[in-house]
Structure formats: C-alpha cells, structure tokens
N, C-alpha and C positions, 0 to 999 in steps of 0.2 A: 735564379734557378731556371724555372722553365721560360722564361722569357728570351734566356740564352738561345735554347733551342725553337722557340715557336714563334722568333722575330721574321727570320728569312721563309717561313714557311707559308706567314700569314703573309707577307707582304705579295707572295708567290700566287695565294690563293685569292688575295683581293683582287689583284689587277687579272688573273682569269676570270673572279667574277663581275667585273667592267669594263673587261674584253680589251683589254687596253695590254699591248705589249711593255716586254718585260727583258731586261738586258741584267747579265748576271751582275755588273757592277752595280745595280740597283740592290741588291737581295738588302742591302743593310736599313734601306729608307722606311723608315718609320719603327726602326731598332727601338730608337729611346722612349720612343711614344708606350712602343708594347713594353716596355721594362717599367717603365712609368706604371700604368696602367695593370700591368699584372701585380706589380708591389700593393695597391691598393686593393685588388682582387683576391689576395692570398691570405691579406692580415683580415679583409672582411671577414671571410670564410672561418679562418679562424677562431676571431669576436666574436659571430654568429653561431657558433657549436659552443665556444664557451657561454653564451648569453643562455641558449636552449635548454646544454644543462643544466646551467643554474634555475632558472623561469622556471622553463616546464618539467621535465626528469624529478629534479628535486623538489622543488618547493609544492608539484602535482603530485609528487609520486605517480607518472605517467611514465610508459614506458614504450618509446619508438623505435619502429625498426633505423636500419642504418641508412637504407634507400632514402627513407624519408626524409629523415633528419639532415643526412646530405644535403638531397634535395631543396629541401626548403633553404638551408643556410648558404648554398652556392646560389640559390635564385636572389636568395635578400643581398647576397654581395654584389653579383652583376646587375642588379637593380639600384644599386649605390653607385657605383661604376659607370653604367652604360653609356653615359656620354665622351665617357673617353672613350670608349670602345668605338665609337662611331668618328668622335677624332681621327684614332690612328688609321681607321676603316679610309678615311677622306686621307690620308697621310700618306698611305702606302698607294690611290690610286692614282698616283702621278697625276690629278688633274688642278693640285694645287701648289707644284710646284713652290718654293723659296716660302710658302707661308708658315711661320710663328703656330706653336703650339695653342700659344693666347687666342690668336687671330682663328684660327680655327674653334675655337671652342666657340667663342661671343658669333662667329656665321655660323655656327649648329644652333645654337640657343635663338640667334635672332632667324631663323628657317623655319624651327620649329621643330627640326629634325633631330632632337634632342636622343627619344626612342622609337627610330626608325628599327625596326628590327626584331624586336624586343621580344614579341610571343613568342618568334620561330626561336630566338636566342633563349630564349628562359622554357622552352619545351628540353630541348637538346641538352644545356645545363642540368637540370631536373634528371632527366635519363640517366646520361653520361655522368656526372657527379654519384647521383645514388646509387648506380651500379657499382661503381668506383670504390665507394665505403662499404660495400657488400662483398667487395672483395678483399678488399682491406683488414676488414673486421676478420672474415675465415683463416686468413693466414696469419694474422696476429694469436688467433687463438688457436690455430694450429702448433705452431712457435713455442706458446708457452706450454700448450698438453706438453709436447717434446722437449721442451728445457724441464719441465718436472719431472717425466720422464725418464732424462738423465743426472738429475742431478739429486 
C-alpha cells in the first residue's frame, strides 16, 4: 500500500538528506527494502492498538484519547522496526551500492547504529500518527451520525 507510494519519495528524500545526487533512474533503489519494512510497520501498528485495547481499554476500563493511543502504538511499532528503517535509510543513500539487505543490517548492528535517529523519528511518529487517529476517529463518526441519519 503505502510503500507503493512512499518508496520513490523516501529514496528522493534520503539522498537530499546526504547531499548525494540523485538520477531519476534511481527513484526505485531501496523500493523493496521500504516495502519490506513498511509490511512490518503496518501489521505492528496494527498488533499494537489491538494489544492496547485488549490490556488497557478493556481489562482497565481506561479510556484514551485517539492521539494517544496512536501515538503510543506507532512509536511501539517503529521501535520494533527501526533498524530497518535505518537499512533502507543506508540503501537508498547510494553510498552502498550492490550491498545485500543481510549485509546491511549485521554493518548497522555491528556500528552500533542500530537507532541512529530514533528520538527525532519517534517524536514525529507520535505527532503525525496521533493526529492521524484524531482525524480518523471524526470522520468515522461523522459517517455513521449520517448513515443513521439516512437510513
């Protein structure tokens, strides 16, 4: 799904942020990595809202806004994730050329650079995400006033 669309984008956006030029024939390099990587990103998110309401919602009887609960279960996802994210980050900055998905991951882990990134990525997530359900939530429940409404 979104990976379809956010492969040529990110690939677009890494190599201006590593100042490293960029030939349209490249737009597709590190396509599979972000497909990859979002597959794992979407089903967390997922897991994670169904984990919360079962945990917390239910078994507390605790009741979160939607910002939040976003929030929180897009950060647990991209925190389960982030080392790919920093894969495809090195994937798309052309400065590893011909190298293996494999190969990449074991020079992250043995760098250290495992979550290079992480606070500024998991602020923005947190935002962007929770916003995201807060608007989600209105228009679902806008939809159904008006499907009662009419029907």
């Amino acid at each position: 799904g979104r990976g379809l669309v956010e492969g040529p984008f990110e690939m677009v956006k890494v190599r201006k942020q590593v100042v490293s030029g960029w030939h349209f024939r490249d737009i597709f390099q590190g396509f599979g990595t972000t497909l990859f990587r979002n597959s794992f990103l979407f089903s967390g998110f997922v897991i994670y809202l169904d984990i919360f309401k079962q945990q917390v919602e239910t078994k507390r009887d605790l009741t979160v806004t939607p910002f939040v609960k976003a929030g929180i279960c897009a950060n647990l996802a991209w925190l389960t994730i982030w080392p790919l994210d920093v894969v495809k980050t090195r994937k798309q900055s052309g400065k590893y050329d011909g190298k293996s998905l494999v190969w990449l991951l074991g020079d992250t882990i043995k760098s250290g650079h495992m979550y290079r990134g992480l606070s500024v990525g998991m602020l923005r997530s947190f935002i962007a995400n929770g916003a995201s359900m807060e608007v989600y939530t209105f228009v679902e429940r806008e939809l159904r006033k008006r499907s009662q409404e009419n029907g």
